[in-house]
Structures are given as structure tokens and as C-alpha cells.
N, CA, C and O atoms as a Maestro MAE file, in Angstrom:
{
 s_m_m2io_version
 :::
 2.0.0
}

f_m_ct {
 s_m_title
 :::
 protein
 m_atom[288] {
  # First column is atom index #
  i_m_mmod_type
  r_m_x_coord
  r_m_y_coord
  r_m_z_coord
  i_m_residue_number
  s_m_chain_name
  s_m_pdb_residue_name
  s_m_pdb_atom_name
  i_m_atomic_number
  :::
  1 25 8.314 -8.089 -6.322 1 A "UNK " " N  " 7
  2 3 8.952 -8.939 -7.294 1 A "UNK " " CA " 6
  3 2 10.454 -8.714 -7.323 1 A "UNK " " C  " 6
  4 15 11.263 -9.511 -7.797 1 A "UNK " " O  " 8
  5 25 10.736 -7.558 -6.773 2 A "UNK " " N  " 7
  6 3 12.563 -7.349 -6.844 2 A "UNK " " CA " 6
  7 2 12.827 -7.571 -4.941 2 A "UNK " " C  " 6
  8 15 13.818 -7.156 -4.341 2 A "UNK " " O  " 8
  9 25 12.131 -8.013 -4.568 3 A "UNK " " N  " 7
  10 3 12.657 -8.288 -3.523 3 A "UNK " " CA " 6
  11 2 13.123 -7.266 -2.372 3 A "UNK " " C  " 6
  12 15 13.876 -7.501 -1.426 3 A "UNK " " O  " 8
  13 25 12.469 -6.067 -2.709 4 A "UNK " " N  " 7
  14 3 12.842 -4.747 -2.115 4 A "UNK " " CA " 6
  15 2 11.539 -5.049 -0.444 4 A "UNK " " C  " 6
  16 15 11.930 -4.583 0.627 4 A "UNK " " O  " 8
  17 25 10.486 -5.622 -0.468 5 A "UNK " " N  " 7
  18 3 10.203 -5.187 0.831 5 A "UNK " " CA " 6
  19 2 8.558 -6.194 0.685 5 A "UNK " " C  " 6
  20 15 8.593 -7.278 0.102 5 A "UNK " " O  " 8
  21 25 7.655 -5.832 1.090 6 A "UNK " " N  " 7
  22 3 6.581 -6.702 1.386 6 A "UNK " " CA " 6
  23 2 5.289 -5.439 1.224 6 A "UNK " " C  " 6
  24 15 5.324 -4.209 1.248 6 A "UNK " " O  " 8
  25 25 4.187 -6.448 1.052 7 A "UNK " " N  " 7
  26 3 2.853 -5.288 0.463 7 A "UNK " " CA " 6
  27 2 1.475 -6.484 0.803 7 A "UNK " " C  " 6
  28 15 1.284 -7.679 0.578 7 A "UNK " " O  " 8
  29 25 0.650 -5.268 1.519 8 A "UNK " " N  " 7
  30 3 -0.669 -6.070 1.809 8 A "UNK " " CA " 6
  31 2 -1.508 -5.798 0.857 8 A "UNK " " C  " 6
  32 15 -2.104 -4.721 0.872 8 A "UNK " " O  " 8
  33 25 -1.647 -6.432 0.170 9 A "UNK " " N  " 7
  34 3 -2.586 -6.359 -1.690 9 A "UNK " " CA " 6
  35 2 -3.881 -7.493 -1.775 9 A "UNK " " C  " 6
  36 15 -3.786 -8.645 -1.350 9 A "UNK " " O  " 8
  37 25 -4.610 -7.148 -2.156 10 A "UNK " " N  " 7
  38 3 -6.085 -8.112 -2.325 10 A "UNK " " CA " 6
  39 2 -5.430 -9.378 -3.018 10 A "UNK " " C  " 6
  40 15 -4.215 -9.357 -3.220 10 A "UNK " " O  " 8
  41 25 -5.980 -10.182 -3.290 11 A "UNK " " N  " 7
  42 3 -5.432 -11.465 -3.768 11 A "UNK " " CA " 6
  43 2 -5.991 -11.626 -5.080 11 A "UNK " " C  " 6
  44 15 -5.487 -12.518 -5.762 11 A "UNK " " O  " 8
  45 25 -6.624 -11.169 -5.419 12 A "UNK " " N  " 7
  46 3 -7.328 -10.613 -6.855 12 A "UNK " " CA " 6
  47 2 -6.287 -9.699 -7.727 12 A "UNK " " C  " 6
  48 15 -6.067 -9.908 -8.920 12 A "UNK " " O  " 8
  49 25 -5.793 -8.856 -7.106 13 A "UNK " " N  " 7
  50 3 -4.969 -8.346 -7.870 13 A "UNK " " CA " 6
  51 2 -3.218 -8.863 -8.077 13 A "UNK " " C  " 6
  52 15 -2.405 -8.294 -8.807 13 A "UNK " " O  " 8
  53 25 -3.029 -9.743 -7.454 14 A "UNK " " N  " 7
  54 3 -2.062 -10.572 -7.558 14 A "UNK " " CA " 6
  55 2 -1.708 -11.892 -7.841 14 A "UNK " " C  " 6
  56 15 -0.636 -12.476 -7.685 14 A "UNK " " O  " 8
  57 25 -2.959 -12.328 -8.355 15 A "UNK " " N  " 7
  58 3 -3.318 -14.189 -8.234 15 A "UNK " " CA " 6
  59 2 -2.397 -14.881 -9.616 15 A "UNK " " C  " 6
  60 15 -1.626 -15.838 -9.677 15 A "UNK " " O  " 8
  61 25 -2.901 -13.878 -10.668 16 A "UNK " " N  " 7
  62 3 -1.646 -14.099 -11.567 16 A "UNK " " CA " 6
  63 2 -0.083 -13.951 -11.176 16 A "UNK " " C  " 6
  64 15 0.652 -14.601 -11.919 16 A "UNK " " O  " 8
  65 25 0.385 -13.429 -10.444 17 A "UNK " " N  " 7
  66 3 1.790 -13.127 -10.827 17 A "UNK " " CA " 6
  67 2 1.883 -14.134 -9.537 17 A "UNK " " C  " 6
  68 15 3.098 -14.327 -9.503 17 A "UNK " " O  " 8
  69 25 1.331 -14.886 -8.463 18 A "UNK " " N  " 7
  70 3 1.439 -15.869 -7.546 18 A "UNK " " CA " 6
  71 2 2.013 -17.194 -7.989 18 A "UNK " " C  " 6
  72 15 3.041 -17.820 -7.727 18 A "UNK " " O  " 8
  73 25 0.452 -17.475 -9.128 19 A "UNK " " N  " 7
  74 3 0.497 -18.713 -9.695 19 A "UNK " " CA " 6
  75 2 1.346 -18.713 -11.243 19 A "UNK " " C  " 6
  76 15 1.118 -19.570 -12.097 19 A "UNK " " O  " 8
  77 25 2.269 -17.687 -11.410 20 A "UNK " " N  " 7
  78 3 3.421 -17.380 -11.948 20 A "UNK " " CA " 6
  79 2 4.683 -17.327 -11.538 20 A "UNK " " C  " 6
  80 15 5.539 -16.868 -12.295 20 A "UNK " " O  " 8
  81 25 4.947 -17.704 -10.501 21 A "UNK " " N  " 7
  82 3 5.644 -17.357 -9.573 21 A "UNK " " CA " 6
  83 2 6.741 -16.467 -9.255 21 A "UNK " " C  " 6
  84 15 7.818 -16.647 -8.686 21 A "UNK " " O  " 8
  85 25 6.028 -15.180 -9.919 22 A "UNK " " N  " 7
  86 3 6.947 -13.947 -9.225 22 A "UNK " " CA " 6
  87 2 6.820 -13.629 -8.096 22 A "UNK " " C  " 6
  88 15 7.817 -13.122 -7.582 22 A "UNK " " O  " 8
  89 25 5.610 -13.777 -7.261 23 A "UNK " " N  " 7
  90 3 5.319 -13.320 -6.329 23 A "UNK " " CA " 6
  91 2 4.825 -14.129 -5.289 23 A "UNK " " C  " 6
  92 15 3.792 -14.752 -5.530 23 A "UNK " " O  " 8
  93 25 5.400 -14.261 -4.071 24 A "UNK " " N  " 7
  94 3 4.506 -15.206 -2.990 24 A "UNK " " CA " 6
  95 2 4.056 -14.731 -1.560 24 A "UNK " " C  " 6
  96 15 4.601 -13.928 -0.804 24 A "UNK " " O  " 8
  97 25 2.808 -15.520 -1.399 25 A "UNK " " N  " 7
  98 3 2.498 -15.072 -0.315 25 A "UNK " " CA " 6
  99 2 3.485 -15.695 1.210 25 A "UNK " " C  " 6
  100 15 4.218 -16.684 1.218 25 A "UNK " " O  " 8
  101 25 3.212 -14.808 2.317 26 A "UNK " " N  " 7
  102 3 4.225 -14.668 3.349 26 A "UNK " " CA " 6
  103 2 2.992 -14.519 4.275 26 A "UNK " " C  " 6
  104 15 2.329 -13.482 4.259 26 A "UNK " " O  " 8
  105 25 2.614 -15.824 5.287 27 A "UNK " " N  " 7
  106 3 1.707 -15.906 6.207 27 A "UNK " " CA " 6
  107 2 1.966 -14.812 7.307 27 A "UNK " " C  " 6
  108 15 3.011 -14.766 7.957 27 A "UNK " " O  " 8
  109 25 1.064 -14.058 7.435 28 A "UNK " " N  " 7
  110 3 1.609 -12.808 9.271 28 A "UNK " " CA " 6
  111 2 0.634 -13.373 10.237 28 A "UNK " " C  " 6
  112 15 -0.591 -13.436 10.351 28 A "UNK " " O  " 8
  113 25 1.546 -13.707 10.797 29 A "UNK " " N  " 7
  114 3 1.119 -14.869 12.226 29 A "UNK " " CA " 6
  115 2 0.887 -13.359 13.242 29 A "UNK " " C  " 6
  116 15 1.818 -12.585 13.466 29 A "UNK " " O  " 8
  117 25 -0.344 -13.184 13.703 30 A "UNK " " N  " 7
  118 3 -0.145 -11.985 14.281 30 A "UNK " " CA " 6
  119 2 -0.340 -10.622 14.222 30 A "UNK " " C  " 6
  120 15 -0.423 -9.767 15.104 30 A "UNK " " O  " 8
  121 25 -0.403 -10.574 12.913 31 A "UNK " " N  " 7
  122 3 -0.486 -9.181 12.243 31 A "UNK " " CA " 6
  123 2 0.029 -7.772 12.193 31 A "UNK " " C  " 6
  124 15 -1.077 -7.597 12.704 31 A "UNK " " O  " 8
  125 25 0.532 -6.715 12.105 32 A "UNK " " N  " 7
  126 3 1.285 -6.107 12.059 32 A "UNK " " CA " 6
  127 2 0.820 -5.324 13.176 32 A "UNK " " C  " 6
  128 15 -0.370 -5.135 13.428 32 A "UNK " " O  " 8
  129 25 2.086 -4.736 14.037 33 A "UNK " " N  " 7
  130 3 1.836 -3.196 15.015 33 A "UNK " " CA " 6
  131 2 1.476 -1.914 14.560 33 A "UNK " " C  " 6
  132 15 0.836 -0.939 14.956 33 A "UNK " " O  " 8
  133 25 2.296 -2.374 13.322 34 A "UNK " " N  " 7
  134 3 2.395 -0.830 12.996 34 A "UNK " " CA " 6
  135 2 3.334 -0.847 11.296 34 A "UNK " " C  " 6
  136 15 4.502 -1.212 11.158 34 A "UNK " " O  " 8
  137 25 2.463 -0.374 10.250 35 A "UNK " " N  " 7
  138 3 2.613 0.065 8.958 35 A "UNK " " CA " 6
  139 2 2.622 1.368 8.313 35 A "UNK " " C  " 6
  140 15 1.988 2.422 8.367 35 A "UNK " " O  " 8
  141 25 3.417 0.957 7.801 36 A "UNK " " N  " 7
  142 3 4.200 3.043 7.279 36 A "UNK " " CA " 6
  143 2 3.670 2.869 5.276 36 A "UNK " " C  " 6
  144 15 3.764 1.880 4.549 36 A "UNK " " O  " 8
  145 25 3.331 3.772 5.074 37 A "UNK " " N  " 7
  146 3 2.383 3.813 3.488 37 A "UNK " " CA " 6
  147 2 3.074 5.042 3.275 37 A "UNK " " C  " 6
  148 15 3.084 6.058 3.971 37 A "UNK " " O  " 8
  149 25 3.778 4.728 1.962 38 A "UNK " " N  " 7
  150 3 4.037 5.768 1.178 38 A "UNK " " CA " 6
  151 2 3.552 6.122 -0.327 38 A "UNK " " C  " 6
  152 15 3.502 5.236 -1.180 38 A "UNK " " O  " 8
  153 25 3.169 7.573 -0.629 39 A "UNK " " N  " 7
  154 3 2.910 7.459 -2.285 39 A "UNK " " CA " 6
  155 2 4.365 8.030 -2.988 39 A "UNK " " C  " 6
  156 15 5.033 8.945 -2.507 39 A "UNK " " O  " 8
  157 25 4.579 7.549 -3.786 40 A "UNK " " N  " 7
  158 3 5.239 8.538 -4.553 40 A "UNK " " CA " 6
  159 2 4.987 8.826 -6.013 40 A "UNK " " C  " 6
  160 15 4.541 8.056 -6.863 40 A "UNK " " O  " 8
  161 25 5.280 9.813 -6.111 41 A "UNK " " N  " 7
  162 3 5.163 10.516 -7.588 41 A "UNK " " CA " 6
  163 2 5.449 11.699 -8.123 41 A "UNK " " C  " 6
  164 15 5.671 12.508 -7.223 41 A "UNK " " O  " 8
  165 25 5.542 12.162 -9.181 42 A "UNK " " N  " 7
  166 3 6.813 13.443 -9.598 42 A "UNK " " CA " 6
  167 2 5.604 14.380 -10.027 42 A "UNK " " C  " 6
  168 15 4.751 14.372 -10.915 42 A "UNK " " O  " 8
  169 25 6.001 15.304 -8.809 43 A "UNK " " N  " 7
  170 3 5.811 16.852 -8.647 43 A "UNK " " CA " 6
  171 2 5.492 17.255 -9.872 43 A "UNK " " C  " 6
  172 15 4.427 17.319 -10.486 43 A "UNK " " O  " 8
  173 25 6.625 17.522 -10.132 44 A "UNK " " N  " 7
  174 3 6.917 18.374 -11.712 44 A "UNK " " CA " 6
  175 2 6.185 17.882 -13.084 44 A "UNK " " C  " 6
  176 15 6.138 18.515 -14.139 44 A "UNK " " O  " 8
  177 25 5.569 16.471 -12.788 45 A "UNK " " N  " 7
  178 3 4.837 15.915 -14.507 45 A "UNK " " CA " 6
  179 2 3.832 15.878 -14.060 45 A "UNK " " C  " 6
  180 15 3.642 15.588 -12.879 45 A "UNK " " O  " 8
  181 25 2.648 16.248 -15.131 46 A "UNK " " N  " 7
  182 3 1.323 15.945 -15.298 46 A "UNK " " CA " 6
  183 2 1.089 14.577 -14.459 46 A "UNK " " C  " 6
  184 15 1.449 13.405 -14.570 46 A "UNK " " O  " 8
  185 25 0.271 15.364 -13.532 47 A "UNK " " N  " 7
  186 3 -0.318 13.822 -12.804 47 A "UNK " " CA " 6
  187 2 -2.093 14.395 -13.516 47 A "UNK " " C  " 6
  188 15 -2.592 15.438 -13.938 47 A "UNK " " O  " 8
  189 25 -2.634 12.553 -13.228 48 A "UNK " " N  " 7
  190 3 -4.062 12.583 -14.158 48 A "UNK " " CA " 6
  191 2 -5.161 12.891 -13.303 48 A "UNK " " C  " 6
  192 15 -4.878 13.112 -12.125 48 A "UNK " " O  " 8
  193 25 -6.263 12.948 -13.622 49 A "UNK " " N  " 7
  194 3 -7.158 13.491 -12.478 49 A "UNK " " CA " 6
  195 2 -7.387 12.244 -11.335 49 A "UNK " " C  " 6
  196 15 -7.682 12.330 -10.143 49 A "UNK " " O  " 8
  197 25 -7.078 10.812 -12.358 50 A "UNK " " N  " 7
  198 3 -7.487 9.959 -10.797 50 A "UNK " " CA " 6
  199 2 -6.485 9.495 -10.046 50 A "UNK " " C  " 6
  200 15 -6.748 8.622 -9.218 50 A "UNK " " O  " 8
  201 25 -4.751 10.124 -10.221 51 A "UNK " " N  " 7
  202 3 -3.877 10.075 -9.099 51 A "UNK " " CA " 6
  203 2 -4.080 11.352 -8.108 51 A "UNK " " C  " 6
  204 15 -3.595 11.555 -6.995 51 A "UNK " " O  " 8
  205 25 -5.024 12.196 -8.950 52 A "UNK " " N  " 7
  206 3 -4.908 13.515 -8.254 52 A "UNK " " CA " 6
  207 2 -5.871 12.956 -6.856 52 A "UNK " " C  " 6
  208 15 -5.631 12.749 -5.667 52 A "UNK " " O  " 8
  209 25 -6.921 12.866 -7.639 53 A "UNK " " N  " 7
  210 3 -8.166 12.502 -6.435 53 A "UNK " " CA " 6
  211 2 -7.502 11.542 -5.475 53 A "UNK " " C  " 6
  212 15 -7.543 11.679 -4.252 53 A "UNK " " O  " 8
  213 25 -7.030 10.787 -5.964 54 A "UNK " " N  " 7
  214 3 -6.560 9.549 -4.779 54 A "UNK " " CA " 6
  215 2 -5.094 10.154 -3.861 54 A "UNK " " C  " 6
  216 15 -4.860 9.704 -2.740 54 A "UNK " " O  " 8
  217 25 -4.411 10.950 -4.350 55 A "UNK " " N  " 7
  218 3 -3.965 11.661 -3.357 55 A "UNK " " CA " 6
  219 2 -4.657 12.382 -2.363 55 A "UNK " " C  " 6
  220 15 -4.399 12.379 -1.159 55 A "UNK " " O  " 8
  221 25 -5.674 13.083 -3.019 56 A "UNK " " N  " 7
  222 3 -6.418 13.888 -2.152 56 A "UNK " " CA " 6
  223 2 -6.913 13.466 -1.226 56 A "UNK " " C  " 6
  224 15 -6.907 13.911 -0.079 56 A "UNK " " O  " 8
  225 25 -7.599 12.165 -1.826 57 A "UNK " " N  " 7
  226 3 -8.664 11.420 -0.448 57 A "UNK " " CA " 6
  227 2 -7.320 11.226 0.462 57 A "UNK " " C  " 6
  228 15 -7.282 11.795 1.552 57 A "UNK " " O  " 8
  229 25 -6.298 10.488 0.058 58 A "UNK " " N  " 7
  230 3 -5.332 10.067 1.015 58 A "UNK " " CA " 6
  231 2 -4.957 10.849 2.124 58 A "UNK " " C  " 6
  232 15 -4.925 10.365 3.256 58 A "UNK " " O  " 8
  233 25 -4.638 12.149 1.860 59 A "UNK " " N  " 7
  234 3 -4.642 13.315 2.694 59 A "UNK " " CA " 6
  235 2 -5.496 13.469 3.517 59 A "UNK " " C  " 6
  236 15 -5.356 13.543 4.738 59 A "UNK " " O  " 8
  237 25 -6.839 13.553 2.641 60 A "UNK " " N  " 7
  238 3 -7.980 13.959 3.616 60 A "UNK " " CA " 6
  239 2 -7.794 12.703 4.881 60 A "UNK " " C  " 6
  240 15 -7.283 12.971 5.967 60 A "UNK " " O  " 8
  241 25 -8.327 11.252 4.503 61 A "UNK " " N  " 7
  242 3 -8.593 10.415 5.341 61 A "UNK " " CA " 6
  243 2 -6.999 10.070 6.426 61 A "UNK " " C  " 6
  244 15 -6.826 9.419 7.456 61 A "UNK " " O  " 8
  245 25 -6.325 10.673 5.772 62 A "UNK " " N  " 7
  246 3 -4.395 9.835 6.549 62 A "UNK " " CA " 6
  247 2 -4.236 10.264 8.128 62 A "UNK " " C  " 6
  248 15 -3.532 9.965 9.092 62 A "UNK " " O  " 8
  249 25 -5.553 11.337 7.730 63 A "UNK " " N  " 7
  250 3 -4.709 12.539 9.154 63 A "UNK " " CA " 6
  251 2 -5.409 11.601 10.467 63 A "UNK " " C  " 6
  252 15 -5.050 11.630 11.644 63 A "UNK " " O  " 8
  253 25 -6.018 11.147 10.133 64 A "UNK " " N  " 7
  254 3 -7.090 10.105 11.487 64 A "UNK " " CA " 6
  255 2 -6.554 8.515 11.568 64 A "UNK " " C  " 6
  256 15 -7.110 7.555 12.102 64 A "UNK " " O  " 8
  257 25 -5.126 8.588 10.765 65 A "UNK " " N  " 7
  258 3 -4.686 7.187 10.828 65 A "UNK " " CA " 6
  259 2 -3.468 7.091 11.606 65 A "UNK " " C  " 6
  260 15 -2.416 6.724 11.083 65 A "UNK " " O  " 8
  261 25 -3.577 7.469 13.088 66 A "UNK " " N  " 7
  262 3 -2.543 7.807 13.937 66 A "UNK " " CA " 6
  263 2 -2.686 6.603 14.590 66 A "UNK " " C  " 6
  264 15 -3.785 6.085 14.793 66 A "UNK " " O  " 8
  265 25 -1.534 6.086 14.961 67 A "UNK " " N  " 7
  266 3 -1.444 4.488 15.840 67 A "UNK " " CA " 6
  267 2 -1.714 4.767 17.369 67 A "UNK " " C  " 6
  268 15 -2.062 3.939 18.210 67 A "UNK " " O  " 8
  269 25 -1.472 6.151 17.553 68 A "UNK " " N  " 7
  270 3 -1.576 6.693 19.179 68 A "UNK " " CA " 6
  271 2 -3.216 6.443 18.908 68 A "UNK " " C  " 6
  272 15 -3.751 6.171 19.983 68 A "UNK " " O  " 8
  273 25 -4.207 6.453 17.758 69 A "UNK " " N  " 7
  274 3 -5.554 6.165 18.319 69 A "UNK " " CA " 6
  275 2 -6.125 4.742 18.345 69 A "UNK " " C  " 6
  276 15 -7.233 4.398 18.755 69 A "UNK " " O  " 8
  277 25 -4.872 3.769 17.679 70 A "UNK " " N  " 7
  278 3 -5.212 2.466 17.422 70 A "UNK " " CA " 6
  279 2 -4.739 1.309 18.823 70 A "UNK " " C  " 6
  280 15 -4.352 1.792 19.887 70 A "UNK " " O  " 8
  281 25 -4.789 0.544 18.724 71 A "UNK " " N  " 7
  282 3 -3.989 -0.613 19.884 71 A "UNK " " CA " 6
  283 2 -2.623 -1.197 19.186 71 A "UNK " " C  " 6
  284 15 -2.488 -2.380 18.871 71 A "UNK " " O  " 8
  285 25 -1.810 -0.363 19.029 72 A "UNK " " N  " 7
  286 3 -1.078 -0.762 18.735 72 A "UNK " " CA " 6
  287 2 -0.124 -1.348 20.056 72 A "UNK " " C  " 6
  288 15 0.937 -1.933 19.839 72 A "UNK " " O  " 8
  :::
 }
 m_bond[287] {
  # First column is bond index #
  i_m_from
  i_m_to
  i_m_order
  :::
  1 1 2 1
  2 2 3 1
  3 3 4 2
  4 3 5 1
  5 5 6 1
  6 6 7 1
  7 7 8 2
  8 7 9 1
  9 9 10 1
  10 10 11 1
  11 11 12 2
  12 11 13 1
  13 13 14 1
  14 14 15 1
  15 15 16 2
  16 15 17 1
  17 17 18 1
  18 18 19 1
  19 19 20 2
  20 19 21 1
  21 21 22 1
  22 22 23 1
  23 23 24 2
  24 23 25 1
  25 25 26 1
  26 26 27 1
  27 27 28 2
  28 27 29 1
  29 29 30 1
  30 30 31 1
  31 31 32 2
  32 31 33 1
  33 33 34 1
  34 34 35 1
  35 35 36 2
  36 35 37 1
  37 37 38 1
  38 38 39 1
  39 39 40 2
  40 39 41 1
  41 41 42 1
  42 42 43 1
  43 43 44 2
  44 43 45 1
  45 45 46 1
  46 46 47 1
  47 47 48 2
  48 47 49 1
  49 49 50 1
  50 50 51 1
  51 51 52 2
  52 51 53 1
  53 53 54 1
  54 54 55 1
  55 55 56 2
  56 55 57 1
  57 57 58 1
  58 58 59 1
  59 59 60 2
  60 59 61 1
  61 61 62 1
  62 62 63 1
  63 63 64 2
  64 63 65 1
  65 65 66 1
  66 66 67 1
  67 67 68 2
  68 67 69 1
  69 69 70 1
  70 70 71 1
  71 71 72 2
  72 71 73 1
  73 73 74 1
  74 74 75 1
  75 75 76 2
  76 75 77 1
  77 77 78 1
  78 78 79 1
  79 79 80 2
  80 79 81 1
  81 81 82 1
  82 82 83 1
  83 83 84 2
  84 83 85 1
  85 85 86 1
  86 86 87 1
  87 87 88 2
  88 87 89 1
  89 89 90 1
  90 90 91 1
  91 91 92 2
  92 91 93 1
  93 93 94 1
  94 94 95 1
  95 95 96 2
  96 95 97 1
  97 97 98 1
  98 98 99 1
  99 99 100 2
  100 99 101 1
  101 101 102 1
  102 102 103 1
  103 103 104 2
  104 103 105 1
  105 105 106 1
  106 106 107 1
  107 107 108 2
  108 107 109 1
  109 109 110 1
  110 110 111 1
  111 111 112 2
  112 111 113 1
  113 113 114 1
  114 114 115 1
  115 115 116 2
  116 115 117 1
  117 117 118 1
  118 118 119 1
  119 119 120 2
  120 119 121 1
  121 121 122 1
  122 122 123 1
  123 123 124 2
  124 123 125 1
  125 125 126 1
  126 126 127 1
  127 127 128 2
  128 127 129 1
  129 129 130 1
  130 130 131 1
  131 131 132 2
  132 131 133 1
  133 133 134 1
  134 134 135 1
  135 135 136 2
  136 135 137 1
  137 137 138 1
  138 138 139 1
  139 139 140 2
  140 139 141 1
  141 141 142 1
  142 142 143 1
  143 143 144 2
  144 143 145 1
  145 145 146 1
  146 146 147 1
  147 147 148 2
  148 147 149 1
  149 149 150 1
  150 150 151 1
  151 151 152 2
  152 151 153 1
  153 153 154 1
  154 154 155 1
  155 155 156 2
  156 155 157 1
  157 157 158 1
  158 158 159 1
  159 159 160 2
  160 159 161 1
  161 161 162 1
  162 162 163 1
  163 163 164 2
  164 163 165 1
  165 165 166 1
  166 166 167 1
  167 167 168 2
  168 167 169 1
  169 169 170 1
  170 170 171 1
  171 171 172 2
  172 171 173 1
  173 173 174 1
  174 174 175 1
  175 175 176 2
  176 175 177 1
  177 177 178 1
  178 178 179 1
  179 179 180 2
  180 179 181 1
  181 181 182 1
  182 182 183 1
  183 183 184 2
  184 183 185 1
  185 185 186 1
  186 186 187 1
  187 187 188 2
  188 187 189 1
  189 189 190 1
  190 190 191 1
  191 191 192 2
  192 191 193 1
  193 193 194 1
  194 194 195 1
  195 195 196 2
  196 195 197 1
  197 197 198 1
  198 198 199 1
  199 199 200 2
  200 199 201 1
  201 201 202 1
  202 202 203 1
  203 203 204 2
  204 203 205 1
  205 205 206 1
  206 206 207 1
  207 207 208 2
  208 207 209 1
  209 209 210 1
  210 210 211 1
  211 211 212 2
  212 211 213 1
  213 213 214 1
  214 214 215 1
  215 215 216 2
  216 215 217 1
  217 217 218 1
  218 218 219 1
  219 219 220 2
  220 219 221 1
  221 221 222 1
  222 222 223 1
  223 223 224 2
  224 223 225 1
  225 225 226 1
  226 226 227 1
  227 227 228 2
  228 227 229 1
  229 229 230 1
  230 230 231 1
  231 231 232 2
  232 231 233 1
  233 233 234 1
  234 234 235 1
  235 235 236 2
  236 235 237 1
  237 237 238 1
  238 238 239 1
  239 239 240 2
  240 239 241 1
  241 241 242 1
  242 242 243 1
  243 243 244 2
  244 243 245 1
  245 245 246 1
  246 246 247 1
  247 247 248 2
  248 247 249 1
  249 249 250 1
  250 250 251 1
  251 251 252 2
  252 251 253 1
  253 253 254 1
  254 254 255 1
  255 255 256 2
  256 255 257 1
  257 257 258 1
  258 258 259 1
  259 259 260 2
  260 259 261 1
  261 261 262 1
  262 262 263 1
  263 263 264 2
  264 263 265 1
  265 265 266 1
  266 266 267 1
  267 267 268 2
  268 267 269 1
  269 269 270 1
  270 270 271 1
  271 271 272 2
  272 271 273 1
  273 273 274 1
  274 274 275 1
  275 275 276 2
  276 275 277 1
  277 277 278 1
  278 278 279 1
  279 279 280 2
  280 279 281 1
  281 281 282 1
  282 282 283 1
  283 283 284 2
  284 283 285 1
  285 285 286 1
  286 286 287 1
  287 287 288 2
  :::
 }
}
């Protein structure tokens, strides 16, 4: 919505802010080579147990998401 960059999101979770028009979809003719995922969040404050877990899985599952094993 600020125009900072682009995000592959279910269409369910965005259908409001579409047909609001903050947000639009951008056809990928092609599909991407290669996508870089970042989390962020502060160290130092109480994170809750279900950012905790979902970091965790992220970790666990990230390490097998190498493009050297994909066709990229």
C-alpha cells in the first residue's frame, strides 16, 4: 500500500483492500526465478507464542528452500 515493493498473498486476504483500492493486483507473466522472504521483528520485546512458533517452523523448513535445489 506505500508502494515500497510487491507480495505474493492469497486473494482472500486481500480482496478487501483490492476492491478498495489500496491495493492492486500485478499479473507475473512467467513467474518468478527467484524470491528473497524476510521476517522481521524486535529481539528485545515480548514476542507471543504464535510469532514464536512461526519463526520456528520458518527456520526449521527455510534450510531446504535453496534455489541451487529448485529450477531456477
Amino acid at each position: 500500500m506505500s508502494g515500497l515493493g510487491i507480495a505474493c498473498l492469497p486473494l482472500m486476504t486481500v480482496n478487501d483492500e483490492i476492491k478498495e483500492g489500496k491495493l492492486k493486483i500485478i499479473p507475473c507473466v512467467g513467474g518468478f526465478k527467484q524470491i528473497f522472504s524476510q521476517v522481521a521483528y524486535r529481539k528485545n520485546k515480548w514476542i507471543s507464542p504464535a510469532l514464536s512458533m512461526f519463526i520456528e517452523i520458518t527456520l526449521k523448513h527455510a534450510r531446504g528452500w535453496s534455489c541451487e535445489e529448485a529450477t531456477c
